[in-house]
C-alpha positions in Angstrom: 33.5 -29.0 11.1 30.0 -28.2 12.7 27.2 -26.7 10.4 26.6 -23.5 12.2 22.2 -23.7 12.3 20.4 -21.0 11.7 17.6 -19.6 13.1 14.4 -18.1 11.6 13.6 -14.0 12.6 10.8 -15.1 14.6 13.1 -17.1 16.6 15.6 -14.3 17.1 13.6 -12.0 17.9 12.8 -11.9 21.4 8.8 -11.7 21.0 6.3 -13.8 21.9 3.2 -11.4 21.2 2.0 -7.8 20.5 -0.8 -6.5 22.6 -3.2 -3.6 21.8 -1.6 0.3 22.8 1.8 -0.6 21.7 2.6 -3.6 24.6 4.5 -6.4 23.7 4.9 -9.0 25.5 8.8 -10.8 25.2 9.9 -14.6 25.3 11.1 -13.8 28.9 7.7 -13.0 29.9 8.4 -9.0 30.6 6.6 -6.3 29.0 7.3 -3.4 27.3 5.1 -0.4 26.0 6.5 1.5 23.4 5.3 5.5 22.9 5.9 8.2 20.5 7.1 11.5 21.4 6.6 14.6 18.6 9.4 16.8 20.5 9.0 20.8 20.7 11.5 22.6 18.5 13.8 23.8 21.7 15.9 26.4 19.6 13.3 28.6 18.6 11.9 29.4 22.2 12.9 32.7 23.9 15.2 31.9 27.3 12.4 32.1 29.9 10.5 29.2 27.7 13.7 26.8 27.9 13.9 27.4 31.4 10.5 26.4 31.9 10.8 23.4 29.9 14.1 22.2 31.4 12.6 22.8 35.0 9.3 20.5 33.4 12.3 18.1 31.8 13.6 17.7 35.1 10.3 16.5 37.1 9.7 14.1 34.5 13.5 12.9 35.1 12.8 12.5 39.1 8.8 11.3 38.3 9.6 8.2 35.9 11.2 6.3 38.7 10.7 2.9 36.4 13.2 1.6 33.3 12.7 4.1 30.1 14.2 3.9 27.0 14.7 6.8 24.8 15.0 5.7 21.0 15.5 8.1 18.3 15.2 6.8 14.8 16.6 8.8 11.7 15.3 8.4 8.5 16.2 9.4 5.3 14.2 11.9 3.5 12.5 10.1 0.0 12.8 13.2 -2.0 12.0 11.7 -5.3 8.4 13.0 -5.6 9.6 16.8 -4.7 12.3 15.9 -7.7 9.6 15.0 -10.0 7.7 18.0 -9.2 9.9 20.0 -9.8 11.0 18.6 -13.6 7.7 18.6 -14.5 7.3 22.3 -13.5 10.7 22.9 -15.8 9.2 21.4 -18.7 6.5 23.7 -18.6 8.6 26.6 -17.4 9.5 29.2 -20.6 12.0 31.4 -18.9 15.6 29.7 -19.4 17.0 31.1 -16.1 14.3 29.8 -13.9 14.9 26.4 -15.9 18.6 27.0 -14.8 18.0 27.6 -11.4 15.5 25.0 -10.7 17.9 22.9 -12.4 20.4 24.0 -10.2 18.0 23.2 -7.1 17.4 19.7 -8.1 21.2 19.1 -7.9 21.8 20.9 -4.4 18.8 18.5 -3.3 20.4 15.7 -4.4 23.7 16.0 -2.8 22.2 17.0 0.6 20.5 14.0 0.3 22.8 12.4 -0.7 25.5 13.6 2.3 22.4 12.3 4.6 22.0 15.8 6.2 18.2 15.5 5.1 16.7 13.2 7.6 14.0 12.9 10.0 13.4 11.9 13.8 11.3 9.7 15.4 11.5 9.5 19.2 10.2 6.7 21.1 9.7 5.8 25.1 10.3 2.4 25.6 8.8 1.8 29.3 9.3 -1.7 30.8 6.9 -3.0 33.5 8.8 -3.7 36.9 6.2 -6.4 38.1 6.8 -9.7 39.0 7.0 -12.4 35.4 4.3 -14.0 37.9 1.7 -11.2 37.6 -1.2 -11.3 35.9 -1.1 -10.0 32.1 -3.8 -7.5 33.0 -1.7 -6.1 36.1 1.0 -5.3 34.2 -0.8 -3.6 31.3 -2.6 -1.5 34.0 0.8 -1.1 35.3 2.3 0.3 32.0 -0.7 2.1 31.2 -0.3 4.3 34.4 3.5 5.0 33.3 2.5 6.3 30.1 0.2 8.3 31.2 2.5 10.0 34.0 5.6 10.3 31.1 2.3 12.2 28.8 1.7 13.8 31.3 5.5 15.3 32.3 6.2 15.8 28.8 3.2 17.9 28.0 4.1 20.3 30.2 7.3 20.2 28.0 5.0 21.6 25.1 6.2 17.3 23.4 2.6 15.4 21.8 3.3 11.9 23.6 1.2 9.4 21.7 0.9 5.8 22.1 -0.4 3.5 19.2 -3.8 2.2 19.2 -3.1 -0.8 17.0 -1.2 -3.8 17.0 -0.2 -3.4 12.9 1.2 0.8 14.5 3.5 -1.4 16.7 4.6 -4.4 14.0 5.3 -1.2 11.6 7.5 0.5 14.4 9.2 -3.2 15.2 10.2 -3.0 11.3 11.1 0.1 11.2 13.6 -0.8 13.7 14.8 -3.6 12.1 15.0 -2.0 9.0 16.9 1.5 10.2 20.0 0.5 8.3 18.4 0.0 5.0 16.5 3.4 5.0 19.4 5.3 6.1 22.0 3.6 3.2 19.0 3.6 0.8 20.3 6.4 -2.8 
């Protein structure tokens, strides 16, 4: 029987480098840009708003005629400090209902955390470059450069903060925090 090998992340991974503003560049010699998106809260807008921002959803839909990727990311909610908080407040507290109560909180907190129904969202743009492998590094960074700044400028009028990140250790933590999605969301 064979011995399977195995390979090292950095081989699996299909990344050659990260740029600056959230480019990567990938073993195939494509590129990607990767962009955070802080969404509007849609439910809490009166109808005229969501008609507004679905007729601003839809230009971006028919302006972005390039590969996107939407990504959204849950996280679990590390509620452990709030939980401390709030102990130390009973401790102090005098009054044996409100000890009760806050008690009582601390459990309610754990098991909705527990059921995962306390998460957050990221959401992320992935935009890939459509230029030739050939072209010049520069090229395509200009090229994905102008894509994020038409997608910002779509989703603005959305009322979403499109932001891209500034600094290759932004992107490396976003990379891990893909990688690691798993372990947040099973983490008790």
């Amino acid at each position: 029987m064979k011995k399977q090998e195995t390979k090292s992340i950095q081989e699996w991974l299909p990344i050659q480098k990260i740029l600056d503003k959230g480019i990567i560049k990938l073993k195939n010699n494509s590129y990607i840009k990767i962009i955070k998106v802080i969404p509007i809260n849609y439910n809490l807008k009166s109808e005229l708003e969501k008609e507004a921002i679905l007729n601003s959803y839809k230009i971006f839909l028919k302006t972005c005629n390039f590969d996107i990727q939407i990504v959204i990311q849950s996280n679990k909610e590390d509620l452990s400090k709030h939980i401390s908080n709030i102990k130390k407040q009973i401790e102090k507290e005098e009054n044996e209902n409100v000890k009760e109560l806050s008690k009582q909180y601390i459990n309610f907190i754990k098991k909705i955390n527990t059921e995962k129904k306390s998460s957050s969202k990221n959401f992320y743009i992935v935009i890939k470059n459509n230029e030739n492998k050939e072209s010049i590094e520069e090229i395509i960074i200009q090229d994905l450069n102008e894509k994020y700044f038409k997608i910002k400028e779509c989703l603005s009028r959305c009322g979403n903060i499109v932001q891209e990140y500034d600094e290759k250790k932004e992107t490396e933590n976003i990379i891990s925090s893909f990688l690691n999605t798993k372990l947040f969301l099973n983490k008790e």
